[in-house]
C-alpha positions in Angstrom: -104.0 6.7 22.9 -100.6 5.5 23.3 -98.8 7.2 25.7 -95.5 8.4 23.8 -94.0 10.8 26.6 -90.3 10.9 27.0 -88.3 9.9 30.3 -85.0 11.7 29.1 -82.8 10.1 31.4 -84.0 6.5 31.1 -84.0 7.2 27.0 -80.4 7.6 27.6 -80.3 4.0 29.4 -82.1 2.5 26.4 -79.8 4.4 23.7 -76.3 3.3 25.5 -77.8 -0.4 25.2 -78.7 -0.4 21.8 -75.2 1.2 21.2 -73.6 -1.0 22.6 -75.1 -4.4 21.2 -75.9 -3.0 18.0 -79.7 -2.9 17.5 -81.1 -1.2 15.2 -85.1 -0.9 15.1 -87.4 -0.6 12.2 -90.3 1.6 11.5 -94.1 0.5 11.2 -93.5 1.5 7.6 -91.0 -0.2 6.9 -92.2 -3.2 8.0 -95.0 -2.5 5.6 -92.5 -1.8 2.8 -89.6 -3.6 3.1 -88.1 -2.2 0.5 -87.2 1.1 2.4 -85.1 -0.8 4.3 -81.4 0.6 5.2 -78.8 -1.0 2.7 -76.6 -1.4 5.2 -79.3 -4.1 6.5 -80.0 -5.7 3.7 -76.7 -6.3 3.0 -76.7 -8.4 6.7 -79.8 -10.6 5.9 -78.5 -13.5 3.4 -75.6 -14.4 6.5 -78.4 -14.5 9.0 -81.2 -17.5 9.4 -84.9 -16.4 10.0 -84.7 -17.6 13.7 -81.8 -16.5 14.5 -81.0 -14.1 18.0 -79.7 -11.8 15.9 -81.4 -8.0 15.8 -81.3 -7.4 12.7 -83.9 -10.3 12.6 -86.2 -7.2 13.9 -86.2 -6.2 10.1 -87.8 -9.7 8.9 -91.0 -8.6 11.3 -92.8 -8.3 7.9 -95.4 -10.4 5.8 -92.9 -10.1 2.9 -90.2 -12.1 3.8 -88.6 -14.9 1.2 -90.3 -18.2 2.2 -87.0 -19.8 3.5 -85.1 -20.6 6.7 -82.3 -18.9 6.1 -80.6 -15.9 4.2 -83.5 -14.7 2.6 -84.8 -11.3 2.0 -87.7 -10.2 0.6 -90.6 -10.7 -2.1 -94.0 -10.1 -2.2 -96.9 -10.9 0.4 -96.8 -14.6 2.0 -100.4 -15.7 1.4 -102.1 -18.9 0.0 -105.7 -19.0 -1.9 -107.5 -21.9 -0.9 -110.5 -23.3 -3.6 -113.4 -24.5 -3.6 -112.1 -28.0 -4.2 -110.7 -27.5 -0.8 -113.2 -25.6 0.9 -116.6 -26.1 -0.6 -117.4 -22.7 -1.4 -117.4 -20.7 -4.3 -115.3 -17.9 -3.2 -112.0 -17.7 -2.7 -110.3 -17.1 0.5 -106.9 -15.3 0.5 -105.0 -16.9 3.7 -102.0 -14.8 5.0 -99.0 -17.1 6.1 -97.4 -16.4 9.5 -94.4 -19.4 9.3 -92.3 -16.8 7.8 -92.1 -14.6 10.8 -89.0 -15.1 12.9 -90.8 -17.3 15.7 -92.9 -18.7 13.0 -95.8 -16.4 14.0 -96.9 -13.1 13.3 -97.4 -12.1 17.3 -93.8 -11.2 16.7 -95.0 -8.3 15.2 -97.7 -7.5 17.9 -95.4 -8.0 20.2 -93.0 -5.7 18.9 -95.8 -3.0 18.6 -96.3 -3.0 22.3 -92.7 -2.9 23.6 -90.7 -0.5 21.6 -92.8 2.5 21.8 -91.7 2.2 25.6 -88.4 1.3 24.9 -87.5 4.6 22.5 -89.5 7.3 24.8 -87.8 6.0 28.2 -90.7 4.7 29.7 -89.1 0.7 29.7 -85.7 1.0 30.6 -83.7 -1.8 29.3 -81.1 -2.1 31.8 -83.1 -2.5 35.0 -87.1 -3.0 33.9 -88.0 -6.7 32.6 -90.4 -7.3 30.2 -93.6 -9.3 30.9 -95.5 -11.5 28.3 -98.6 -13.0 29.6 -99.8 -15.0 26.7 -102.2 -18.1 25.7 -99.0 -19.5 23.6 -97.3 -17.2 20.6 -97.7 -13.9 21.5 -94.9 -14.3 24.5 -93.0 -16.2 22.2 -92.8 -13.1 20.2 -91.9 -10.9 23.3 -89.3 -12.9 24.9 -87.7 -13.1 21.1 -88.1 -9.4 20.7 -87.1 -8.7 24.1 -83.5 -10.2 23.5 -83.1 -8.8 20.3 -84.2 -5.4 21.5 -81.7 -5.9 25.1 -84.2 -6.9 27.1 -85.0 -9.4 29.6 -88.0 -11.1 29.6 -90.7 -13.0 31.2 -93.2 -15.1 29.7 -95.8 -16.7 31.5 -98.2 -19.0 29.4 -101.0 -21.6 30.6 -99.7 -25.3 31.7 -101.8 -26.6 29.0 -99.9 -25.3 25.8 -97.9 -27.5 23.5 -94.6 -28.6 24.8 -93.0 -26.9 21.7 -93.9 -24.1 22.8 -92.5 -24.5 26.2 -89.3 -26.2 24.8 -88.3 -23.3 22.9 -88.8 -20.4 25.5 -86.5 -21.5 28.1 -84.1 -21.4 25.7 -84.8 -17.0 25.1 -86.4 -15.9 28.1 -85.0 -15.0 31.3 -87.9 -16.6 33.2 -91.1 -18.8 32.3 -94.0 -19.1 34.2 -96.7 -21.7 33.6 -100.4 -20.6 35.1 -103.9 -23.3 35.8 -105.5 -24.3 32.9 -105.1 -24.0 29.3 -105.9 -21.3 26.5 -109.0 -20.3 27.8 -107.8 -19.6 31.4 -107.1 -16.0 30.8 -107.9 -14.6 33.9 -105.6 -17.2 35.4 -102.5 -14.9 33.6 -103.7 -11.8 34.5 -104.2 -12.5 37.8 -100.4 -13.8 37.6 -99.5 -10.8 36.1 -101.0 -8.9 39.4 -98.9 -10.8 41.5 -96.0 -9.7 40.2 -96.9 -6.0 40.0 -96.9 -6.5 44.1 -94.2 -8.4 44.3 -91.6 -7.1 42.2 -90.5 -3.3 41.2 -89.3 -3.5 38.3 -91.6 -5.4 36.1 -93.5 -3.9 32.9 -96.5 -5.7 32.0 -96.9 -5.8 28.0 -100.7 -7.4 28.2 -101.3 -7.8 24.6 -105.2 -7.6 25.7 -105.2 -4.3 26.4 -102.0 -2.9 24.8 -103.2 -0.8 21.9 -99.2 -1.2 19.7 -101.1 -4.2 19.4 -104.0 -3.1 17.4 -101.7 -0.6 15.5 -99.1 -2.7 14.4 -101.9 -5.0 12.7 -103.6 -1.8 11.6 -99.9 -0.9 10.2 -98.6 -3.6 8.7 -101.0 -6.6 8.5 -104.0 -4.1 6.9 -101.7 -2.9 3.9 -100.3 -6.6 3.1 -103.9 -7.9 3.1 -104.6 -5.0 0.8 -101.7 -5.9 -1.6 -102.6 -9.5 -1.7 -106.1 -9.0 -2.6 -104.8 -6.7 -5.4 -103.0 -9.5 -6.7 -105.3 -12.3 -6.4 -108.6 -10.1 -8.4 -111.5 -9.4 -7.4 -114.3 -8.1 -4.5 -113.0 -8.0 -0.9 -116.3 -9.3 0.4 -115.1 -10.1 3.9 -112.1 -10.7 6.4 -112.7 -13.4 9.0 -109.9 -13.3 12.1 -110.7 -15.2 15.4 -110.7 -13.2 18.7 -107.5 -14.1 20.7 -106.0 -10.6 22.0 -108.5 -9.0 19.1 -105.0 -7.6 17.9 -105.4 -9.0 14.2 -108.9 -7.3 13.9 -107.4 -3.8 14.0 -105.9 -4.7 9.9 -109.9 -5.4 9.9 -110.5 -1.6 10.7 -108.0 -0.7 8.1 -109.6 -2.9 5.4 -112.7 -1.4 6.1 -111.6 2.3 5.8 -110.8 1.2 2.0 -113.3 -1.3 1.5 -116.2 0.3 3.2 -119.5 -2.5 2.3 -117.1 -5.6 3.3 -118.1 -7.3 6.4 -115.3 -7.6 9.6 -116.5 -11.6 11.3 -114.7 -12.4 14.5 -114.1 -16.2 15.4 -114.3 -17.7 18.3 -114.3 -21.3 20.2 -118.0 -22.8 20.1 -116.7 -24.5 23.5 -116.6 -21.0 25.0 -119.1 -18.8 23.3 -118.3 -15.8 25.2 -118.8 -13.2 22.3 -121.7 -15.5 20.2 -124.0 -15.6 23.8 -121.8 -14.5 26.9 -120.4 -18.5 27.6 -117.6 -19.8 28.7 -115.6 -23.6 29.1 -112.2 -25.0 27.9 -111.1 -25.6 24.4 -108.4 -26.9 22.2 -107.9 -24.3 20.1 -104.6 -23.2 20.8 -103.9 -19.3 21.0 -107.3 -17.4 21.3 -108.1 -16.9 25.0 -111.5 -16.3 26.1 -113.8 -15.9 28.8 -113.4 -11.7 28.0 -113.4 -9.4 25.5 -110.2 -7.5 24.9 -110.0 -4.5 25.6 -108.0 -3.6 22.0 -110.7 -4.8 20.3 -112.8 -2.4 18.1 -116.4 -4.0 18.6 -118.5 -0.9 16.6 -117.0 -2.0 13.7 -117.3 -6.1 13.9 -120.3 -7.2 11.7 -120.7 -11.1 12.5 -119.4 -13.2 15.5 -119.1 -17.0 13.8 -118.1 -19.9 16.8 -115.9 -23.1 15.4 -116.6 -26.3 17.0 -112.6 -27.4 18.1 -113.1 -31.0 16.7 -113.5 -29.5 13.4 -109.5 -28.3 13.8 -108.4 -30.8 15.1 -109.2 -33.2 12.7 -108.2 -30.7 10.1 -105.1 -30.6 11.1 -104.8 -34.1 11.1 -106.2 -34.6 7.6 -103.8 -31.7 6.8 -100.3 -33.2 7.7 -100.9 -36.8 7.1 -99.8 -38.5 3.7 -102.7 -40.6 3.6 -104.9 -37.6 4.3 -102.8 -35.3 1.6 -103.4 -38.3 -0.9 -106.7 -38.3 -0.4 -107.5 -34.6 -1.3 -105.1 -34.1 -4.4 -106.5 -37.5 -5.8 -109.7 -38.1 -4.9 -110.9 -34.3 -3.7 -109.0 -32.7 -6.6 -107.3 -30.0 -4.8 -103.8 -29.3 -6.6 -100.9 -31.4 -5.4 -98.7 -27.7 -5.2 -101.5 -26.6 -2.5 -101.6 -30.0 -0.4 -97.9 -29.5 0.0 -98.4 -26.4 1.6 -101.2 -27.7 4.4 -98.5 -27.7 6.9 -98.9 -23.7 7.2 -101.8 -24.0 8.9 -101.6 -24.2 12.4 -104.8 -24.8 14.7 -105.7 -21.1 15.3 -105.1 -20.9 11.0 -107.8 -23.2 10.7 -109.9 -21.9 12.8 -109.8 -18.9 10.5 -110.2 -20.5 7.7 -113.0 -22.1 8.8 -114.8 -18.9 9.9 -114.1 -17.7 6.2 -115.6 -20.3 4.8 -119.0 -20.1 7.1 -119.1 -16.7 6.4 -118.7 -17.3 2.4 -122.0 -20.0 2.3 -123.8 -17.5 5.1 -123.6 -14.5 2.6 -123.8 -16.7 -0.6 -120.8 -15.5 -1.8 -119.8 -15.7 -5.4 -116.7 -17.1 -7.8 -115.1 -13.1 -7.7 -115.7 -12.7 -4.2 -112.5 -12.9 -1.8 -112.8 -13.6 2.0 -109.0 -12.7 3.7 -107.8 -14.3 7.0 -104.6 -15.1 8.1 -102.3 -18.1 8.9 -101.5 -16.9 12.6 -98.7 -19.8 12.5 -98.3 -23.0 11.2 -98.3 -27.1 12.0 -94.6 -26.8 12.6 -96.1 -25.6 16.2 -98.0 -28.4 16.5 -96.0 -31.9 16.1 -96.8 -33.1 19.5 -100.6 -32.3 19.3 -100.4 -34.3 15.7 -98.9 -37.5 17.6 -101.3 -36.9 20.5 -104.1 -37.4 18.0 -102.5 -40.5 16.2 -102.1 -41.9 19.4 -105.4 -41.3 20.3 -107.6 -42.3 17.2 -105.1 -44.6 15.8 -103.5 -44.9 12.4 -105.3 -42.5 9.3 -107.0 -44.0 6.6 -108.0 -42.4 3.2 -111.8 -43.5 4.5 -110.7 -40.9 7.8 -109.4 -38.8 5.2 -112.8 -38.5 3.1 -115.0 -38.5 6.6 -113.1 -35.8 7.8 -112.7 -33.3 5.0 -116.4 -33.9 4.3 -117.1 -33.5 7.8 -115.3 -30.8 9.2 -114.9 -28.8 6.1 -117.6 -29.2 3.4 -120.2 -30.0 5.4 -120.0 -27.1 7.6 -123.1 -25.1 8.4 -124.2 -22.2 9.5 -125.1 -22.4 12.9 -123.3 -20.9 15.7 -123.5 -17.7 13.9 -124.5 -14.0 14.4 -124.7 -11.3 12.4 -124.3 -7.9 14.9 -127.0 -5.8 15.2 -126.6 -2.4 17.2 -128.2 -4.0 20.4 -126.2 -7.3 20.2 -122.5 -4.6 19.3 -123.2 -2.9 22.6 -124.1 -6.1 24.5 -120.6 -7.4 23.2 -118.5 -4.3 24.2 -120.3 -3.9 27.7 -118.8 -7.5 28.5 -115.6 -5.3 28.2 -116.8 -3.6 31.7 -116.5 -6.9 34.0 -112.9 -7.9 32.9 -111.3 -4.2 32.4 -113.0 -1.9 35.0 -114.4 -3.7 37.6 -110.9 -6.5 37.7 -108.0 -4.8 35.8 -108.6 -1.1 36.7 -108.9 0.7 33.5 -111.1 4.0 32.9 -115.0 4.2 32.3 -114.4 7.3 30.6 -112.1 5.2 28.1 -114.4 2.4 27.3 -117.6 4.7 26.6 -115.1 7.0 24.4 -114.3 3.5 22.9 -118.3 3.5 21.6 -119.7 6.9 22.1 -116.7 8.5 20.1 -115.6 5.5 18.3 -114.2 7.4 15.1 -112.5 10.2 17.0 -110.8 7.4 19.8 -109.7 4.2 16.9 -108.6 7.3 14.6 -106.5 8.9 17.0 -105.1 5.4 17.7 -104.2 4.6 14.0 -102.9 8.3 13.6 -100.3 7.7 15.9 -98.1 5.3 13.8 -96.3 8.1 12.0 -95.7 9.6 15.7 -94.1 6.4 16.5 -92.1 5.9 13.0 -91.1 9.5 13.6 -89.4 8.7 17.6 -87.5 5.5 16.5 -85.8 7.8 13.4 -84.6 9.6 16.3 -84.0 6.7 18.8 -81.6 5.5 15.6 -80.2 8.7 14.9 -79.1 9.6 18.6 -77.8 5.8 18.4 -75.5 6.2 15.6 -75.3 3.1 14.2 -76.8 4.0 10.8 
């Protein structure tokens, strides 16, 4: 459970703040439904741009926002349907779109689920604790950008091997940046980072999205229903939802989905450099955002059906057929994939085409038919990636339309499925006792937790999900003893 007890005094600390500069925090809910949003914000919106430090950004933490830079407000879900002119596979898979989160990623919103149930029960207090991020790439992104908004300082400490964008834009917003060995894979490398500070400094928080469960809820909360709308819009069976591992937070709008769609089958992706969920490997990999090595501790393994591993090279090249001209050509000419779609390649980032990719194993695995839908998310898009792009022109030289056929043949028609596993009991519990090694034995959490986490799966996840209303229910009052609505 999420621990919700009240510091009184250090609530008041936290409430003076958000006085003082203004803020104003939204509900779970209302991220959901933005149209329960105060007036008085939407009013704001149109004079603000969708990265801007402003806190009334916090409000555009929501898959609904109008598809532009700046001044929009809000519309339906933002999600693309990819086709089997594209993908090679009769079904259709419904791909949530992450760009239009103020960072450009959703991990805003897992980021936000993790620090504000601290911030509006006293247990973070904003005027003397600092807020730390350890993250494979977006998800400190989104807590050094929440943290200012929310008046906060932050520190975000990311692995040496990330993309220089993402570098570039956090010493502009946080306080501090810290760059640990290796690169997305090297999780153990932040953690054990995260250690040294806990020794070193007093007044640090650590918001480890790997174990922090407002992580799992505010996917549960917010990504769950918008998948849910999107598939009632697009028609037809939710057969599947495909989301690789990272923190595991996007699996918890899995368990959601599930609860209303109870035969569908819940994949989770993962690097087939480092296999550690398909058969307990490890190694480096390139794509950007899912660390490994572990299973988090947030993630939900009882109810995870399939584990499906993506070669790298296959996004890679993807995302170079993806955001080339010659390569865009090449599909809405020659592929036939509509020219309206091929314009909006550029929202997939690596880690969204790793998804994608899992969907699309997962659709030719289970033979999946023309009114069966697979959902996944965009977790950000190419905008993240420009230097990675030149890095590979660089490397392999000037594209070609040949390239262009070769590699959407390749690394997207021609996938197979290998590298797959559907989850019986046995190989569930093998999965979840890898969960001992990194989070008892090294990072100190309870046995008594993790066998609750199987042994009373329904009673522990539900209590979990429960607790959003709880949580909607304390920042009413944070905003009410605030005063600024």
């Amino acid at each position: 459970m999420i621990d919700l007890t009240k510091n009184e005094a250090l609530l008041q600390h936290a409430i003076e703040r958000a006085r003082e500069r203004g803020i104003i925090i939204p509900t779970l809910r209302q991220m959901a439904h933005p149209e329960l949003i105060p007036e008085k914000i939407r009013q704001a919106l149109p004079q603000i741009g969708l990265w801007d430090v402003d806190s009334r950004n916090l409000f555009r933490i929501t898959w609904k926002n109008e598809p532009k830079e700046s001044g929009g407000l809000y519309g339906g879900v933002n999600y693309i349907v990819l086709p089997s002119e594209l993908t090679g596979v009769k079904a259709k898979i419904i791909a949530l779109c992450g760009k239009w989160f103020p960072t450009g990623c959703h991990k805003v919103g897992a980021s936000f689920g993790c620090l504000v149930p601290r911030l509006i029960t006293g247990q973070f207090d904003p005027t003397y604790h600092k807020a730390v991020w350890p993250s494979t790439g977006n998800y400190c992104r989104g807590g050094a950008y929440n943290s200012l908004l929310l008046g906060c300082d932050a520190i975000a400490i990311l692995p040496e091997g990330m993309s220089q964008e993402r570098f570039d834009w956090l010493n502009s917003i946080a306080g501090e940046v810290i760059a640990t060995p290796g690169c997305e894979s090297n999780v153990k490398e932040i953690f054990d980072k995260t250690w040294e500070l806990r020794r070193t400094r007093d007044n640090v928080v650590i918001f480890n999205q790997f174990d922090e469960m407002g992580n799992h809820l505010w996917h549960y909360s917010v990504t769950g229903p918008a998948i849910e709308e999107a598939v009632a819009a697009v028609g037809g069976r939710l057969a599947a939802a495909c989301f690789t591992s990272g923190s595991a937070g996007t699996l918890g709008a899995g368990d959601y989905l599930k609860e209303l769609f109870p035969q569908m089958k819940l994949a989770v992706g993962e690097a087939l450099q480092c296999p550690t969920l398909l058969n307990n490997g490890y190694g480096d990999h390139r794509i950007e955002g899912i660390g490994d090595k572990h299973v988090p501790w947030i993630h939900n393994v009882k109810n995870t059906d399939m584990v499906i591993a993506i070669d790298d090279e296959d996004s890679q090249s993807l995302l170079r057929l993806f955001n080339d001209e010659t390569g865009r050509a090449y599909l809405a000419q020659e592929a036939g994939v509509d020219r309206s779609l091929v314009d909006q390649l550029d929202l997939l980032g690596i880690s969204g085409i790793a998804n994608v990719l899992c969907a699309i194993k997962l659709a030719k695995y289970y033979e999946l038919g023309e009114n069966d839908l697979v959902a996944t998310v965009l977790t950000d898009s190419a905008e993240m990636y420009q230097s990675r792009i030149a890095e590979l022109n660089e490397e392999r030289g000037a594209y070609s339309e040949k390239a262009a056929a070769v590699d959407h043949a390749l690394h997207m028609l021609g996938l197979r499925t290998d590298s797959m596993l559907e989850l019986t009991y046995p190989e569930k519990r093998r999965i979840h006792n890898l969960k001992y090694y990194t989070w008892i034995e090294q990072q100190g959490r309870s046995l008594e937790e993790l066998n609750a986490q199987w042994y009373d799966a329904d009673h522990y996840w539900g209590g979990i999900h429960a607790q959003a209303a709880e949580i909607d229910a304390l920042i009413d009052e944070f905003n009410a003893a605030v005063g600024l609505l």
